[in-house]
C-alpha positions in Angstrom: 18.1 68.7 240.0 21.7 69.4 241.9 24.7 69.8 240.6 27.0 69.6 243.8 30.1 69.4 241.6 29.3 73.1 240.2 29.4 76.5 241.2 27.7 79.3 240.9 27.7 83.6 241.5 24.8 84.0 243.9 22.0 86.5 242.7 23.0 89.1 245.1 26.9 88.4 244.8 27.0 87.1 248.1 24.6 85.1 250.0 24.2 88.0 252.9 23.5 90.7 250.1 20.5 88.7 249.1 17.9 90.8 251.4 19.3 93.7 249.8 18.8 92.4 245.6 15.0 93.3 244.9 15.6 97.0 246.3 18.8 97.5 244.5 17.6 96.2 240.9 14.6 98.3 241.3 16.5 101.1 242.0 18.8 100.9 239.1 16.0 100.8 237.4 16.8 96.7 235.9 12.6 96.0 236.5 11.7 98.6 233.9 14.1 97.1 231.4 13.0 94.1 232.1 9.4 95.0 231.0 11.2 96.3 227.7 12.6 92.8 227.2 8.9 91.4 227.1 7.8 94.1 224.6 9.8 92.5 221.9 9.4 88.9 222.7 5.8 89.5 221.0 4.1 86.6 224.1 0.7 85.2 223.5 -1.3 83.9 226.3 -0.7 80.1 225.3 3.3 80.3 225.2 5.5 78.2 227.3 8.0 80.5 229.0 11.6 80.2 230.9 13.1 82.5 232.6 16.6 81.3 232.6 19.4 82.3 236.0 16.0 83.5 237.1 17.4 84.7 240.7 14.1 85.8 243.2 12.0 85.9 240.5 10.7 89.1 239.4 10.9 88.5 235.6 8.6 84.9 235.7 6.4 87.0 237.9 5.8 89.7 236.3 5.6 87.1 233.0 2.6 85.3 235.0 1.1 88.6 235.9 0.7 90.1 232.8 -0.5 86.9 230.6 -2.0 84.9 233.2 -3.0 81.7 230.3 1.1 81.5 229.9 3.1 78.5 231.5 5.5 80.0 232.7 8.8 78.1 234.6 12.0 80.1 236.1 15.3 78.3 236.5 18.5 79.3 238.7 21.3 77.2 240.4 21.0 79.4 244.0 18.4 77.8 246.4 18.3 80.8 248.5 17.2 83.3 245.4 14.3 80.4 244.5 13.3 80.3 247.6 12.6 83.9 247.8 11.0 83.7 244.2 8.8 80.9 245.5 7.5 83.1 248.0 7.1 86.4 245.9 4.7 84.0 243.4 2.6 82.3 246.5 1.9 86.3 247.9 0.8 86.9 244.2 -1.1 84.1 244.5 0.3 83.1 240.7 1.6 79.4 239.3 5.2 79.8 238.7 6.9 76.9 238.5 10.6 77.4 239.5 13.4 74.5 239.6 17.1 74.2 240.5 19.7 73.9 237.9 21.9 75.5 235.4 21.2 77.2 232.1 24.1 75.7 230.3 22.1 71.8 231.1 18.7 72.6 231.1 16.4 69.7 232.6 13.9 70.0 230.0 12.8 67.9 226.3 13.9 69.3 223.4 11.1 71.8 221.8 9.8 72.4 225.5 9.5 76.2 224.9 8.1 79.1 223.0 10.5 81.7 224.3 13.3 81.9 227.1 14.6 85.0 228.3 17.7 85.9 230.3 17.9 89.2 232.1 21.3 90.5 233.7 22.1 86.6 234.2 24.6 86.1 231.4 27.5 88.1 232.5 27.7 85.9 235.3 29.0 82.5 233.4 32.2 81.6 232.6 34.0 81.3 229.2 33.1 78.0 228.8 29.3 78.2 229.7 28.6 81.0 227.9 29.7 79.4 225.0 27.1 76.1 226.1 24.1 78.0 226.6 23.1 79.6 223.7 22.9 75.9 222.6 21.3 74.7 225.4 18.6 77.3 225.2 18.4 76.6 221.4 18.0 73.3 222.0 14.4 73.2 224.0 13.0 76.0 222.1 10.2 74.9 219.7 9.8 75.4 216.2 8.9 79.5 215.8 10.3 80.3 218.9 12.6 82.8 220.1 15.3 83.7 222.9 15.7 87.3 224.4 18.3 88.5 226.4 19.2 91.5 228.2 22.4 92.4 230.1 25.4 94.6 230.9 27.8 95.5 227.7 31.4 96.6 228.4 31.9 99.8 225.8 35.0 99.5 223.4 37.9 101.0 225.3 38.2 103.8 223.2 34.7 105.0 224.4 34.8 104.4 227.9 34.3 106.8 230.9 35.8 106.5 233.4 33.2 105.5 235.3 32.5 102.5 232.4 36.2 101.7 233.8 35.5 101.0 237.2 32.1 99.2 236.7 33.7 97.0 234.1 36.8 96.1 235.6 35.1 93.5 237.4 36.5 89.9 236.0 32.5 88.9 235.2 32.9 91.5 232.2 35.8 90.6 231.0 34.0 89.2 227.8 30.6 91.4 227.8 30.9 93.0 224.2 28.3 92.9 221.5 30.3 91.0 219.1 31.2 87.6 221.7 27.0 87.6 222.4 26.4 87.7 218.9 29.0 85.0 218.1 27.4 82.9 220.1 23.9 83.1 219.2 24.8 82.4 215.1 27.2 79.0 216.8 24.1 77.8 218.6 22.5 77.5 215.5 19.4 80.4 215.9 18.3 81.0 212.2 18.2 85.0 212.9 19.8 86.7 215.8 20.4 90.6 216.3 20.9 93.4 218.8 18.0 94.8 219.5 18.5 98.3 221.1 20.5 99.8 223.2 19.7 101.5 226.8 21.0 103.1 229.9 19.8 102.3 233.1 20.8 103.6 236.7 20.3 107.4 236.2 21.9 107.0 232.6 25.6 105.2 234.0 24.9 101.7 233.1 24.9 100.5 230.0 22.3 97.6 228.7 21.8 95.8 225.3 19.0 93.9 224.5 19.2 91.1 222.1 17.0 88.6 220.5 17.3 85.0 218.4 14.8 83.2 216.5 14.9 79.1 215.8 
């Protein structure tokens, strides 16, 4: 599916910085919090999975990897980052299935899931389609399922280092507090949603939230 109307933030930023993306998340540590989003997602070998603004791939890899019986599909608007994630699953030799397209319209039935996960994706959308997908995501999860998300949160002002400052100044944070993802969540209509935990990541100057909803 294309959407050459839209636009989007490339994985890396910038289409050059792409080469540069897997090195940098794993050195800021982002792949072991990803694994810590899948430890509370509770998957079983039979789930459907979607990795949603799934970039090169790493998280619906590492999803495949470790429960190989698991369907697991990865979605993101950038052809260049699903390109690379095609690749990265063919020299695991694992079925990932990754398509084209946005997470605020998602190109799949209703109930076509058992969980859906976004890591350090949701900071990237605009006002608007943050608010659309929550719902979208609520929408083709099936009965029991659940939604975990993991990304960046902008501390209250009156907490902030200076450091927090600079990192956060950037217009794609504008919005990132607990209490907008929250919002969110309960207006797409999850019976339960909550903050999970909190972490650091990046030799303790980033800091993540994790975050799950049940239907």
């Amino acid at each position: 599916m294309t959407h050459p109307e839209r636009t989007y933030l490339p994985a890396a930023g910038h289409d050059w910085a792409l080469p540069l993306y897997d090195p940098l998340v794993k050195l800021m540590g982002a792949e072991r919090a990803k694994r810590a989003l899948l430890d509370q997602a509770a998957l079983q070998p039979t789930h459907r999975v979607l990795d949603t603004g799934c970039g090169t791939g790493t998280l619906a890899v590492l999803i495949k990897r470790l429960y190989g019986a698991a369907e697991v599909v990865g979605i993101d608007p950038d052809p260049k980052a699903l390109a690379r994630a095609r690749r990265k699953a063919a020299r695991a030799a694992l079925p990932v299935r990754f398509d084209q397209g946005f997470a605020s319209e998602l190109p799949y039935p209703d109930g076509s899931f058992d969980r859906v996960f976004s890591s350090f994706m949701f900071h990237h959308l605009p006002e608007r389609v943050k608010e659309g997908t929550p719902r979208e995501v609520r929408r083709v999860l099936a009965s029991g399922g659940s939604f975990h998300l993991l990304d960046f949160v902008r501390p209250e002002e009156r907490s902030a280092s200076w450091w927090d400052r600079l990192v956060f100044s950037s217009p794609h944070f504008k919005d990132s507090f607990d209490s907008l993802i929250l919002t969110l969540l309960r207006q797409a209509g999850f019976a339960s949603s909550k903050k999970v935990k909190d972490a650091a990541i990046f030799f303790g100057l980033l800091h993540v939230s994790y975050y799950g909803a049940s239907v």
